[in-house]
N, C-alpha and C positions, 0 to 999 in steps of 0.2 A: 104400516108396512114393516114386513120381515126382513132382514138381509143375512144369509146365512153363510158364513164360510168354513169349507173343509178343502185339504190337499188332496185327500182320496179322493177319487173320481165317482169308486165306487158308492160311498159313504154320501157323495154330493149328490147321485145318481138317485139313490134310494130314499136320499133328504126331502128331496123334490117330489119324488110320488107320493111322500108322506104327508109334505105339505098339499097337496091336490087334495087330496082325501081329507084331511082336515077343514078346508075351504067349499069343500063341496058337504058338508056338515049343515043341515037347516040353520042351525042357531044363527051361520056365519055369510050365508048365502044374500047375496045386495046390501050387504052394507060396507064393502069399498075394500074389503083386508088383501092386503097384498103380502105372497114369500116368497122372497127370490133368492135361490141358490148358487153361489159364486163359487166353482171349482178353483178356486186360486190360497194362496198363504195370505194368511189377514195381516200379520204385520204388512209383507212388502204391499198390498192392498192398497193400504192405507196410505201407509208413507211413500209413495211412486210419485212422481210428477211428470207431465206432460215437458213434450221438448222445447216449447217458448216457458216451460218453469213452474206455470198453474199447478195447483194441488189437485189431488186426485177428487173426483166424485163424491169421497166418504167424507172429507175434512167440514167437521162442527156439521153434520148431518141428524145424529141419533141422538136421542135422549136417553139410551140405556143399552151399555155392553154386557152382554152375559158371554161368559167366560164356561163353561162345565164339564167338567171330567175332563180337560185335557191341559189343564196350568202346568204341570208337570212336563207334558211332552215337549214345550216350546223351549228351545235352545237358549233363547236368551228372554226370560221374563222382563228384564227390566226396556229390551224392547216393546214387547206385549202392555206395559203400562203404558209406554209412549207413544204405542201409537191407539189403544184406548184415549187417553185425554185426548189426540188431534181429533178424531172424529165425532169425539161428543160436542154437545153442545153447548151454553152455559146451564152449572146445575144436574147437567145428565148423570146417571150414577153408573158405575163399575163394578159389577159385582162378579165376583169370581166364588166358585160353589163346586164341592162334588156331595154327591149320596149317601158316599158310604162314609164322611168325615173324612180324616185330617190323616190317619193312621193306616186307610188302604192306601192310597197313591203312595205316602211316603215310605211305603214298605216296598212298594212295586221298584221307586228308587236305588234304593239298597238293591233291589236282587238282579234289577235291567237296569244301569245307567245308561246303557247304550240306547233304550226304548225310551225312558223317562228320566233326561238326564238331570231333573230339578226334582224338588222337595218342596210341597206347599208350606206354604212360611206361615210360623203362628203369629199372635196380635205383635208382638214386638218387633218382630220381623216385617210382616206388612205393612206395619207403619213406617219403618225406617226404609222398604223399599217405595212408597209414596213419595217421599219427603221433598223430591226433587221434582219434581213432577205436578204439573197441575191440578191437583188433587186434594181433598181434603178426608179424612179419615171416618170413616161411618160405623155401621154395628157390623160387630165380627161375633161368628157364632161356631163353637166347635161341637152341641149338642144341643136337641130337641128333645120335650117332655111329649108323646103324642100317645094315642089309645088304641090299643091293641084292639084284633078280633073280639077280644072280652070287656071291652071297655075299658079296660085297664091302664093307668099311665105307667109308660114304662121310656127311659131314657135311650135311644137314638145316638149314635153320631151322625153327625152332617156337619160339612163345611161348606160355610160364608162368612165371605169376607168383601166388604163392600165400599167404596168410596165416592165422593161427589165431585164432578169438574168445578173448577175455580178457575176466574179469572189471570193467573199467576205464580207463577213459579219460581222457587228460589232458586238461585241458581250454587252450583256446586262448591264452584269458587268465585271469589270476587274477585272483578277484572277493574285495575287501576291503572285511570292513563291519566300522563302530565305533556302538554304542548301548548301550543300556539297556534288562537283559533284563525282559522283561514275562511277564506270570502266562499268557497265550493261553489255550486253551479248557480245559485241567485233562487232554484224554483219552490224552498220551503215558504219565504214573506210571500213574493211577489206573485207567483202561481196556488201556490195553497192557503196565505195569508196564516201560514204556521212556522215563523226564523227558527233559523236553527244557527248552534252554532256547528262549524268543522272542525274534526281533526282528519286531515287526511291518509291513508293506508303508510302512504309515502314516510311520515314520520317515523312510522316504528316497525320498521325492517319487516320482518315476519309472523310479528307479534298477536294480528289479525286472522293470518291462516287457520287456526283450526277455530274461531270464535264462529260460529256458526248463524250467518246474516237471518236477520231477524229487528223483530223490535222488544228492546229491554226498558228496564227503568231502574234508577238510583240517584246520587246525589252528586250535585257539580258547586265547586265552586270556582268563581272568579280571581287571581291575586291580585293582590295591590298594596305596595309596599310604601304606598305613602299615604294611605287611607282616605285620599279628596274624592274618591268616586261613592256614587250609591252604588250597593247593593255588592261590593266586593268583599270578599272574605266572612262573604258569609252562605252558609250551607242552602242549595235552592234542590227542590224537586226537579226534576228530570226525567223523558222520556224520549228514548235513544234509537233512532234506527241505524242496524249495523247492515252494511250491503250494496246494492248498484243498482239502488232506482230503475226497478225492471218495467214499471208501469208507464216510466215514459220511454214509449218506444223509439227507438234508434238512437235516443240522445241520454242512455243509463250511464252509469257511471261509470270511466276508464278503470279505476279501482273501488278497493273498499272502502268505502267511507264513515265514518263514525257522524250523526248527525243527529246532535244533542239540542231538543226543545226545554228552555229551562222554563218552568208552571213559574210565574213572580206578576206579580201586580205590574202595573204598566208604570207607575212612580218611582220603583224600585229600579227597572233597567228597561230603558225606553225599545230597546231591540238588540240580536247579535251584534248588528253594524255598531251598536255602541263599543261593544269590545275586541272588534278585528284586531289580531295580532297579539291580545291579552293573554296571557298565559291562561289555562284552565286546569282543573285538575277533574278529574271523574270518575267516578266510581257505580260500574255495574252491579249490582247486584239481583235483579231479577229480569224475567223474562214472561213476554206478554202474549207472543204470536213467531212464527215464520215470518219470513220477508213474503209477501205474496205480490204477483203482477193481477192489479183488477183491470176490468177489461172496460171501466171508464174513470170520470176525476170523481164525479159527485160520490161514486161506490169509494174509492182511495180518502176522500175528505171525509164520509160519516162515518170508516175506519181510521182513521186519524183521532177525529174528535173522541170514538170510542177509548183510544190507547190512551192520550189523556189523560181521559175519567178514571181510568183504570189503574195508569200508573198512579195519579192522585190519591187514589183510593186505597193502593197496598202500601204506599209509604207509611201511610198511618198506623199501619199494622206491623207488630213483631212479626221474628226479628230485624223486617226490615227497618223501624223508623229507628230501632239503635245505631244502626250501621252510622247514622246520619253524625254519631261521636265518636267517628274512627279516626284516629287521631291523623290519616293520614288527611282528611279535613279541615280537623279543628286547630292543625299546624301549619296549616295555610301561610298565614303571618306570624312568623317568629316572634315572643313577648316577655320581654322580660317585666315584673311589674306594669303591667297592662299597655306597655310601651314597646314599638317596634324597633326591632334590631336588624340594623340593616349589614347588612356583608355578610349575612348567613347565607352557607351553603344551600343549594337550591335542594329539593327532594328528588332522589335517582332510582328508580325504581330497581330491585335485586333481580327482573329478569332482564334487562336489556336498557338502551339507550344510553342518554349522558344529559348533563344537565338544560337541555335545550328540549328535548324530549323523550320522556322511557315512560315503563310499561312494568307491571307485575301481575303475578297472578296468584291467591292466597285461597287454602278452602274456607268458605265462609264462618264454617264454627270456630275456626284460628278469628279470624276477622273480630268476630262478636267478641270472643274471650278479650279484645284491648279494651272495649267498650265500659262504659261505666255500669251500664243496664246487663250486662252477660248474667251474673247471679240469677235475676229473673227472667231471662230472654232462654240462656237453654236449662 
């Protein structure tokens, strides 16, 4: 199946008779192809949601966005990659292309900004506009050797530049919260048999507003300033949903809520309830999914399990498992010669709050440069 969109009418009009004629092709005739023509803008397409919040139609649908002859025209590219990755699927690729290479469109720039108000971006650029984004970086081509009417190889421009969905994304900056975990609704253990711990909206003033509900992943630690518990002050994987539990209908969350699952062995920290009221400290840094309402549990639980695996999986990976030596961390418990110092100032984060509870927000490559791993990480 084909899904084609254009905002010309007419463009979508003539797309569709195109593809008939195509389909009515012997080659193609009973054996299942479908192309369907959508008169609408692919970004808003894409990223729309229905009014109970559902994602549109497209989301993790296609295995392949083709992009051609018009990267240029679209206002905001780095929308156009975002909402590429929401509708791919795991592994699907991105590939954005024109005909004539690299050096007609961006000429067309130069002379219409008002018609093409972007510039195809070469490998350097391409990469660096991925980076955030669920993406992984593929072959980028700005000429082809092909054979003339004479047989003859002769060098072409053309532009492609291609990338693959991935599980994960880094996020821009890193989101650091310090509070005290709270009991929240009860339905992570005892409904999903997935604890979590809370920080609620309520702690950190405004701090949550423009974090965009979803589920992330990074690392959490526990304090404990007398060191008798397991498993405190030491760095745990984490997988974070930020948002209002839209899946359980009528009973979502009053606010936003931060609802941190820490990955640890069961020896380690028998459950949240172990540490109600312990201070936490946490650190975002990547992103898995949107906050989605599924429209049953068993669909919400093998998504769950999914984010898990997933967050699991990316800690392991640069630059996220460096993060994991960010000193705002590995300063958990104040040390002098291996020894706890206690009447140290509590850590306060420089966007907000006070020592009971705050909040910062850092770009992530400041983040990595405190790290001991940064030299090899960027």
């Amino acid at each position: 199946e084909i899904t084609a969109f254009d905002l010309s009418s007419n463009m979508a009009t003539a797309a569709e008779k195109h593809g008939k004629k195509i389909l009515n092709l012997e080659k193609y005739e009973g054996n299942g192809h479908k192309i369907r023509v959508i008169n609408e803008d692919f970004v808003g397409s894409v990223m729309s949601r229905s009014e109970d919040g559902a994602q549109s139609e497209h989301f993790g649908k296609y295995d392949a966005v083709i992009i051609n002859s018009c990267f240029g025209n679209f206002f905001s590219q780095e929308d156009v990659m975002t909402a590429a990755a929401l509708c791919l699927e795991l592994d699907g690729t991105v590939c954005v292309t024109h005909p004539l290479g690299i050096e007609f469109p961006n000429k067309q720039h130069e002379e219409d900004p008002e018609t093409v108000p972007n510039a195809h971006p070469n490998i350097i650029e391409f990469r660096e506009m991925i980076r955030y984004h669920a993406l992984t970086p593929g072959e980028f081509i700005d000429s082809l050797d092909v054979l003339d009417k004479d047989k003859k190889v002769v060098n072409r421009q053309f532009y492609f530049a291609c990338a693959y969905r991935v599980p994960h994304r880094a996020l821009k900056e890193v989101i650091r919260l310090r509070g005290a975990v709270a009991s929240g609704y009860g339905r992570g253990g005892k409904k999903l048999g997935v604890p979590t711990a809370n920080l609620p909206e309520s702690l950190f003033s405004n701090a949550l507003e423009e974090v965009e509900a979803g589920v992330y992943f990074g690392w959490a630690v526990i304090e404990d300033a007398t060191e008798k518990k397991k498993g405190r002050n030491k760095q745990h994987k984490a997988v974070v949903n930020v948002g209002y539990s839209p899946t359980f209908e009528g009973k979502e969350n009053k606010e936003k809520i931060v609802e941190a699952h820490l990955i640890v062995d069961n020896d380690v920290i028998r459950a949240p309830k172990d540490f109600y009221n312990e201070t936490m400290r946490l650190e975002l840094i990547g992103s898995i999914r949107p906050e989605m309402k599924f429209p049953n549990f068993p669909r919400l639980m093998k998504a769950i399990k999914s984010d898990i695996q997933m967050a699991t999986d990316a800690l392991e990976l640069q630059p996220f498992g460096a993060l994991r030596a960010d000193p705002f961390l590995v300063d958990a418990a104040k040390r002098v010669n291996n020894t706890i110092v206690l009447g140290e100032d509590p850590w306060v984060g420089k966007d907000g709050g006070d020592a009971t509870a705050s909040w910062e927000f850092e770009p992530i490559t400041d983040a990595i440069m405190k790290t001991s791993l940064s030299r090899w990480v960027l």
